[in-house]
Wavefront OBJ file of the C-alpha trace (Angstrom):
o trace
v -88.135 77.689 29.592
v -84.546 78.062 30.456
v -81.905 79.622 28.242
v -79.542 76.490 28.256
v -82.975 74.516 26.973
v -83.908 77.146 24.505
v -79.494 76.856 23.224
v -80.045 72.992 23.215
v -83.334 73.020 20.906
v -81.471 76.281 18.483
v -78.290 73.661 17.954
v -79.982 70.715 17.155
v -82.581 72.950 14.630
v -79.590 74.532 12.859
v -77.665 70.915 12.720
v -80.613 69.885 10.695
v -80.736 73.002 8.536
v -76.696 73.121 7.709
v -75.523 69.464 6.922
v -72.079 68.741 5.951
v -70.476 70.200 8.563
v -68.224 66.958 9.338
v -67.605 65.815 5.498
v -66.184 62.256 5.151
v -65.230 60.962 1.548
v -66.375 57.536 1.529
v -64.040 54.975 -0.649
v -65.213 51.380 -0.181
v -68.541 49.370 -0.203
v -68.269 49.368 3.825
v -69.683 52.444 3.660
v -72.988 51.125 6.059
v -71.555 49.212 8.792
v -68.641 52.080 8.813
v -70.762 55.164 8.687
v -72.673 53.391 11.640
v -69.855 52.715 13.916
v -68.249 56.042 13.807
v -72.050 58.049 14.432
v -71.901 55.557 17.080
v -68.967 56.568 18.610
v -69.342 59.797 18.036
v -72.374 59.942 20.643
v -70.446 58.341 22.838
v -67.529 60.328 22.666
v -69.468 63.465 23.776
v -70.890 61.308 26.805
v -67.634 59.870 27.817
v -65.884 63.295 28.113
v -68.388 65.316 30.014
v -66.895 69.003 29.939
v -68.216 71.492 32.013
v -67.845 75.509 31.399
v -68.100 77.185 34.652
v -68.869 80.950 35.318
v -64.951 81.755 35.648
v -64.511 80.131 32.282
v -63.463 82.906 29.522
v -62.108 80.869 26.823
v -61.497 77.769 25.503
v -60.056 75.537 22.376
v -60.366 71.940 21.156
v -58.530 70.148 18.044
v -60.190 66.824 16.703
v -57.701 64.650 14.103
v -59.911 61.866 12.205
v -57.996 59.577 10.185
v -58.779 55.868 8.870
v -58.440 53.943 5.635
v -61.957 54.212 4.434
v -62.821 58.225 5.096
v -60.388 61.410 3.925
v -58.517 62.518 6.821
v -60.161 65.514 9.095
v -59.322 68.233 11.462
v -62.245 69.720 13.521
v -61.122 73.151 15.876
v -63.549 74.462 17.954
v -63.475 77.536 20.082
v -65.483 79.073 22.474
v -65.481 82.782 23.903
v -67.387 84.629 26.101
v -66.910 88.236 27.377
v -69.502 90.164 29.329
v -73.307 89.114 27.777
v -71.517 87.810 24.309
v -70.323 84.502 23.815
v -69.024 83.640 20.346
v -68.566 79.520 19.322
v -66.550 78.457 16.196
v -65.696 75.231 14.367
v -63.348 75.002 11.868
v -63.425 71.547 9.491
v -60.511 71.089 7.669
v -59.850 67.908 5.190
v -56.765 66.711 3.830
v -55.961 68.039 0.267
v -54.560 66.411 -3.109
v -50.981 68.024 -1.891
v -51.017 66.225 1.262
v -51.730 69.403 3.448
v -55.109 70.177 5.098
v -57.589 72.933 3.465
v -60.570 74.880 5.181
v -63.609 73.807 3.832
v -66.412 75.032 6.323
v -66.611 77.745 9.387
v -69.052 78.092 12.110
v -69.422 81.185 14.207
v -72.655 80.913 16.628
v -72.593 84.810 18.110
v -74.938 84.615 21.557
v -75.592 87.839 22.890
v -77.731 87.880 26.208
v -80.047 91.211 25.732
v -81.700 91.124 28.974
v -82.511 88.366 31.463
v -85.852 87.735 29.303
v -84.403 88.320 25.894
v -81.609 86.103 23.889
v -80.369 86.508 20.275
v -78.283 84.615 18.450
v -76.876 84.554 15.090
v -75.109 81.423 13.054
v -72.886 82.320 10.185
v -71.667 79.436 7.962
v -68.879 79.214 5.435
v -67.394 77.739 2.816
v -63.977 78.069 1.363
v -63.544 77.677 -2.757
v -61.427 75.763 -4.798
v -59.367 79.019 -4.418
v -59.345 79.146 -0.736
v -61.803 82.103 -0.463
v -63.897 82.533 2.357
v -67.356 82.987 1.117
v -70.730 83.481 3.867
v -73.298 80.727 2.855
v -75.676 80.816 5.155
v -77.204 82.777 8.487
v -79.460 81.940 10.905
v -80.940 84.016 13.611
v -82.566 83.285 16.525
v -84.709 85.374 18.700
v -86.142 84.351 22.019
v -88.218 86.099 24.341
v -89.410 85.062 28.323
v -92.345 86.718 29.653
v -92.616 87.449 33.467
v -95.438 84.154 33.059
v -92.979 82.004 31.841
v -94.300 81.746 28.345
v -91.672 82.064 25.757
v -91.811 83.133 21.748
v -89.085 81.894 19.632
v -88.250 83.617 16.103
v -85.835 82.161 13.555
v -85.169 82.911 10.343
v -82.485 81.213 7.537
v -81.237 83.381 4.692
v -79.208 81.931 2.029
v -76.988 82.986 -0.698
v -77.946 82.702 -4.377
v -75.185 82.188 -7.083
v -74.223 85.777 -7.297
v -73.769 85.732 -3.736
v -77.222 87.899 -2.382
v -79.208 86.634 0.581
v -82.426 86.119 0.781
v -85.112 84.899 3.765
v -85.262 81.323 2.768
v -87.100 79.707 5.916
v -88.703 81.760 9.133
v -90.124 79.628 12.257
v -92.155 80.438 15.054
v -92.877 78.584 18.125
v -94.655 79.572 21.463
v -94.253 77.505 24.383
v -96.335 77.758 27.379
v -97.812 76.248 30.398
v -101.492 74.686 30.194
v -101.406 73.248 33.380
v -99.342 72.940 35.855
v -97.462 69.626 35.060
v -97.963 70.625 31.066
v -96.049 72.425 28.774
v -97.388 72.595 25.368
v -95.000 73.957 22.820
v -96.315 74.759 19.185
v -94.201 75.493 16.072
v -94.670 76.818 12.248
v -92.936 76.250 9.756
v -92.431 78.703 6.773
v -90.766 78.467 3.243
v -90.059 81.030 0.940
v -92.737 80.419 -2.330
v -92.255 80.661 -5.902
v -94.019 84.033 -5.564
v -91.225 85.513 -3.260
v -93.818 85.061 -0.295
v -94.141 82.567 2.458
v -96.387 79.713 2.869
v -96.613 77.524 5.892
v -95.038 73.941 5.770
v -95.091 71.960 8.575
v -96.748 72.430 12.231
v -95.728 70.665 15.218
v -97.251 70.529 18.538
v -95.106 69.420 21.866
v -96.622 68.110 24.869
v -94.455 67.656 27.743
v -96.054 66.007 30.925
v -94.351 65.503 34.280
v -95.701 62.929 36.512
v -95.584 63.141 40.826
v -92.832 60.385 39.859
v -90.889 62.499 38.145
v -91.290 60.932 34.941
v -91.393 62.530 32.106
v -93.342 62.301 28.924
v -93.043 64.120 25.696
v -95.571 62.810 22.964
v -94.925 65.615 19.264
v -97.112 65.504 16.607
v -96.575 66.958 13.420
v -98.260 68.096 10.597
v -97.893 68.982 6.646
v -100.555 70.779 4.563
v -102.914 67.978 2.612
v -103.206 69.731 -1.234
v -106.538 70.981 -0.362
v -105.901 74.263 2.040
v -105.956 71.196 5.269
v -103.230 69.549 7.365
v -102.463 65.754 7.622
v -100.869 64.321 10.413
v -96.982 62.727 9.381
v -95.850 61.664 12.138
v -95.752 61.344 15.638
v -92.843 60.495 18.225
v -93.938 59.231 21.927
v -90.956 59.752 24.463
v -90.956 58.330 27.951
v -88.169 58.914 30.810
v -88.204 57.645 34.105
v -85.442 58.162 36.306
v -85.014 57.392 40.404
v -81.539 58.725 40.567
v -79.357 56.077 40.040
v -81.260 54.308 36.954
v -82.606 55.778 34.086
v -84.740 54.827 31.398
v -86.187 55.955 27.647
v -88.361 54.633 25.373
v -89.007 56.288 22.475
v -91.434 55.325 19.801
v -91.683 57.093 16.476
v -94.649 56.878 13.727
v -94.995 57.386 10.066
v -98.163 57.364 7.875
v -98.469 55.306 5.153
v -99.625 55.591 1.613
v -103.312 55.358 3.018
v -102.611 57.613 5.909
v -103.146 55.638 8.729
v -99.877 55.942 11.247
v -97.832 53.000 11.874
v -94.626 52.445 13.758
v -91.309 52.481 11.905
v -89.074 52.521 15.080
v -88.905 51.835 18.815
v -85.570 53.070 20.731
v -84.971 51.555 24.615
v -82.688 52.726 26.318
v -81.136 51.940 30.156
v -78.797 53.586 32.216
v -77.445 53.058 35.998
v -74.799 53.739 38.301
v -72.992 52.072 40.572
v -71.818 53.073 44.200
v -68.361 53.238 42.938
v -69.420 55.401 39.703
v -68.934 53.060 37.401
v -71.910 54.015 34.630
v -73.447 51.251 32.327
v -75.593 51.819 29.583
v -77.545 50.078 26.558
v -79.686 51.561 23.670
v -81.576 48.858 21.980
v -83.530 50.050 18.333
v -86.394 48.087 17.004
v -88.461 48.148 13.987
v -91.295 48.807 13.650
v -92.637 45.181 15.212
v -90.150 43.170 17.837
v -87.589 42.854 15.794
v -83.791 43.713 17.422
v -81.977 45.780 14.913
v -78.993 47.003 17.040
v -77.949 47.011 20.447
v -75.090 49.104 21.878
v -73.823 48.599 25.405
v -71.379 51.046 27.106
v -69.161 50.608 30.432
v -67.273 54.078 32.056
v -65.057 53.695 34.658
v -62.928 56.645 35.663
v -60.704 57.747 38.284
v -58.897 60.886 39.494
v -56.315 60.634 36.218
v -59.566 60.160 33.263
v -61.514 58.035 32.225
v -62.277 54.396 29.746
v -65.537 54.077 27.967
v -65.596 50.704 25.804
v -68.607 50.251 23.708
v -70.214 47.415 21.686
v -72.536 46.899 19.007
v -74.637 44.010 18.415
v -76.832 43.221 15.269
v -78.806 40.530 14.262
v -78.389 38.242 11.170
v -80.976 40.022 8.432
v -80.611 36.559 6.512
v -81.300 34.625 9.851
v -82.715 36.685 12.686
v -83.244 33.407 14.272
v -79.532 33.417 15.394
v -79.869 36.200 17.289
v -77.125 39.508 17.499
v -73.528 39.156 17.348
v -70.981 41.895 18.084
v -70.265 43.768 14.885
v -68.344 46.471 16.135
v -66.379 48.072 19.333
v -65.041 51.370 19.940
v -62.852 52.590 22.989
v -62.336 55.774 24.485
v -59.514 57.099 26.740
v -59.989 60.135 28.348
v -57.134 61.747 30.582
v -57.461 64.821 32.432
v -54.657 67.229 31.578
v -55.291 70.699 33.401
v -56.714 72.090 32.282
v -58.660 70.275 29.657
v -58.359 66.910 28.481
v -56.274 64.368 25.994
v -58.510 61.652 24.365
v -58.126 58.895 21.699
v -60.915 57.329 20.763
v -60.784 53.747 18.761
v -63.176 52.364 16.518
v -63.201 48.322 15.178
v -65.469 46.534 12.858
v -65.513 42.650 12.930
v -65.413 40.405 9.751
v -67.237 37.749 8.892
v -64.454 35.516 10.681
v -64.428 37.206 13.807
v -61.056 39.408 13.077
v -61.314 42.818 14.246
v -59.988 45.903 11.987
v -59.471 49.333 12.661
v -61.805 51.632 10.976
v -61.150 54.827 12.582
v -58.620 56.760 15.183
v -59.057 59.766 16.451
v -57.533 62.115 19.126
v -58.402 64.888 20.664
v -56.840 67.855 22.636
v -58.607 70.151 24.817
v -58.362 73.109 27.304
v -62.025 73.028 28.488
v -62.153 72.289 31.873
v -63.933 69.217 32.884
v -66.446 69.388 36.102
v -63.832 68.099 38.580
v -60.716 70.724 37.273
v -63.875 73.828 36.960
v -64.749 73.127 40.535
v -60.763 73.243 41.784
v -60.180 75.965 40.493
v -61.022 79.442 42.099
v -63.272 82.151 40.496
v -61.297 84.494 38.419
v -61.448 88.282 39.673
v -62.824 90.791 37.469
v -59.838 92.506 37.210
v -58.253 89.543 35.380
v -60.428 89.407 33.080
v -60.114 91.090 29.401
v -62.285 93.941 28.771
v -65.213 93.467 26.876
v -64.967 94.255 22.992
v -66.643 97.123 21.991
l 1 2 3 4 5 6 7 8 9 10 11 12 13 14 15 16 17 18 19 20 21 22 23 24 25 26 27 28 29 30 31 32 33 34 35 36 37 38 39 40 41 42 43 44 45 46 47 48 49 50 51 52 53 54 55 56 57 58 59 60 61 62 63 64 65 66 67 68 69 70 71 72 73 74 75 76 77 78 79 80 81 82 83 84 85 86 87 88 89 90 91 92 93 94 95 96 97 98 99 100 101 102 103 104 105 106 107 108 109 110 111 112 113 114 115 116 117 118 119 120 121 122 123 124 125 126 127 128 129 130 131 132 133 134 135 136 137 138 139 140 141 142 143 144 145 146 147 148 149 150 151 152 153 154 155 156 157 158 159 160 161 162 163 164 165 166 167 168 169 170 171 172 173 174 175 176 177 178 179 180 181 182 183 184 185 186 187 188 189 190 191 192 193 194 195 196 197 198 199 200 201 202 203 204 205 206 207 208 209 210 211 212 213 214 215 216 217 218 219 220 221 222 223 224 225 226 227 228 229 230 231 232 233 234 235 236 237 238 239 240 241 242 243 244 245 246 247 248 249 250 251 252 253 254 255 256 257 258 259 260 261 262 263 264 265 266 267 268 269 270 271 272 273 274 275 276 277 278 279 280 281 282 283 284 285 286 287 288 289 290 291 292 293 294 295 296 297 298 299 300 301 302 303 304 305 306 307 308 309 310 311 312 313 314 315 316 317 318 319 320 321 322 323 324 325 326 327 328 329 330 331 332 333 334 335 336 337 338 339 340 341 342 343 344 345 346 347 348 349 350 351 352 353 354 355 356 357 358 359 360 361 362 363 364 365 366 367 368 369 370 371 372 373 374 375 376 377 378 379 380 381 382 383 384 385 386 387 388 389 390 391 392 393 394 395 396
């Protein structure tokens, strides 16, 4: 398993474990249809950019402004860092205060340090500021990951938080080994364990990972997971089937995901499509349909990117169905558009976000721009490698 896969699977576990990282104050009953087109758009927006670090890369910052009637105003300033084998990440979220200035209210540093080429630890630390504007340390997580000359790796993690007088304690420790069965299979199995009333550990959830690559080259990932039945057993909860198929230019995914019921027995609560292509002229179009758990359309969003040697314009619609009268099929509920342009180096984006009434009138919902001095793929590629003698000593 590759370290960029391994850094991909540690962010999304730690999103899950710290929420309220992006906190929006929600003030009207639009809260659904809003909350949905700015998620949305905020996939998107990561798509439509496409920033690439490259190996002459040191440093980099980006500022995110959020503002719109219905959420409190945000700032969101990330940073990224990397000297020798240590590369340190932060976001800042700031909100906007009663006194009409903006106030810390969570920090993210993500410290990777790259032991060896078969060893990789890394450590989250996450903040909160007080209604005094003190800096307190919530939460850590740290990550351990180990490659063996095989290719089988063993992944650690523990998550300590803080109690009310401010001591940390193990909270949450994970396991998961990830090897190779057979040749086209890669069978990855996790643990789960939370801290008991007894100050020990007891086990909580198992997953197992199966990830099959066809002569194709499709892939397909089918994870089952597990929680303990009452009686010293495990009971299947779920299970999520994953397909991708991709010839190059098209691409693909259908994702199915399965819950039990009250009686046990696993049924389908949603089914996610989802098509991509390019054209000769690299103009990519996309749409992610979600069903239910039978055939019935619940949302449909369809993206268009063209770019060109300045940036690039993503425009994106969502379609839903009547509830009251499926019958009448989807209408658009919702658009969003991004501009990107290229500003070496980094970028300058605003990205727009519209809900439609019931009369067909479009209204802003959100607006939100973004400056950035990563370099994109194009601008990384330009430029020449830096020499080692331009670049800053290591820390000790």
């Amino acid at each position: 398993m590759t370290c960029q896969k391994l850094r991909l699977r540690l962010t999304s576990y730690l999103t899950c474990l710290a929420p309220g990282m992006r906190v929006c104050l929600v003030k009207s009953s639009m809260k659904s249809i809003l909350t949905l087109a700015f998620c949305v758009g905020t996939a998107a927006c990561v798509r439509a950019q496409e920033p690439q670090q490259s190996s002459s890369d040191e440093s980099w910052t980006k500022t995110s402004e959020t503002a719109n009637p219905n959420f409190n105003p945000s700032r969101t300033t990330d940073s990224h860092t990397k000297s020798g084998n240590r590369t340190l990440d932060k976001q800042k979220l700031e909100v906007l205060g009663p006194n009409g200035q903006y106030q810390t209210a969570s920090e993210t540093e993500t410290e990777t340090i790259q032991v060896n080429d078969a060893t990789t630890r890394t450590v989250v630390r996450t903040y909160r500021w007080d209604g005094n504007g003190r800096r307190t340390l919530t939460r850590v997580a740290e990550e351990e990951s180990r490659t063996t000359a095989s290719g089988d790796t063993r992944v650690e993690r523990k998550i300590s938080s803080a109690d009310v007088n401010g001591n940390f304690q193990v909270v949450q420790r994970e396991m998961a080994d990830t090897r190779k069965i057979r040749p086209d299979v890669e069978e990855t199995k996790r643990t789960v364990y939370q801290r008991d009333s007894y100050g020990g550990f007891t086990q909580a959830e198992q997953t197992q990972e199966l990830e099959t690559r066809s002569a194709d080259g499709s892939v397909a990932v089918k994870k089952t997971m597990q929680v303990p039945d009452g009686n010293g057993g495990w009971k299947v909860s779920g299970v999520s089937e994953k397909t991708v198929k991709n010839d190059g230019q098209n691409r693909m995914t259908e994702e199915r995901i399965s819950r039990t019921d009250i009686e046990g027995r696993l049924q389908e609560s949603s089914r996610t499509v989802s098509k991509e292509a390019e054209t000769s002229t690299g103009e990519k179009r996309s749409t992610v349909e979600t069903y239910d758990g039978g055939a019935q359309l619940r949302q449909r969003v369809t993206s268009i990117q063209k770019k060109d040697s300045s940036g690039q314009i993503t425009e994106q619609k969502i379609e839903q169905p009547n509830l009251g009268n499926p019958s009448d099929g989807t209408r658009v509920t919702g658009r969003t558009k991004y501009v990107v342009k290229y500003a070496a180096p980094g970028t300058q984006e605003t990205k727009t976000s519209e809900i439609r009434d019931a009369s067909g009138n479009y209204h802003v919902v959100s607006v939100e721009t973004q400056r950035s001095t990563q370099p994109t793929a194009s601008q990384a590629q330009a430029s020449p490698p830096a020499k080692n003698s331009d670049r800053p000593a290591p820390k000790p």
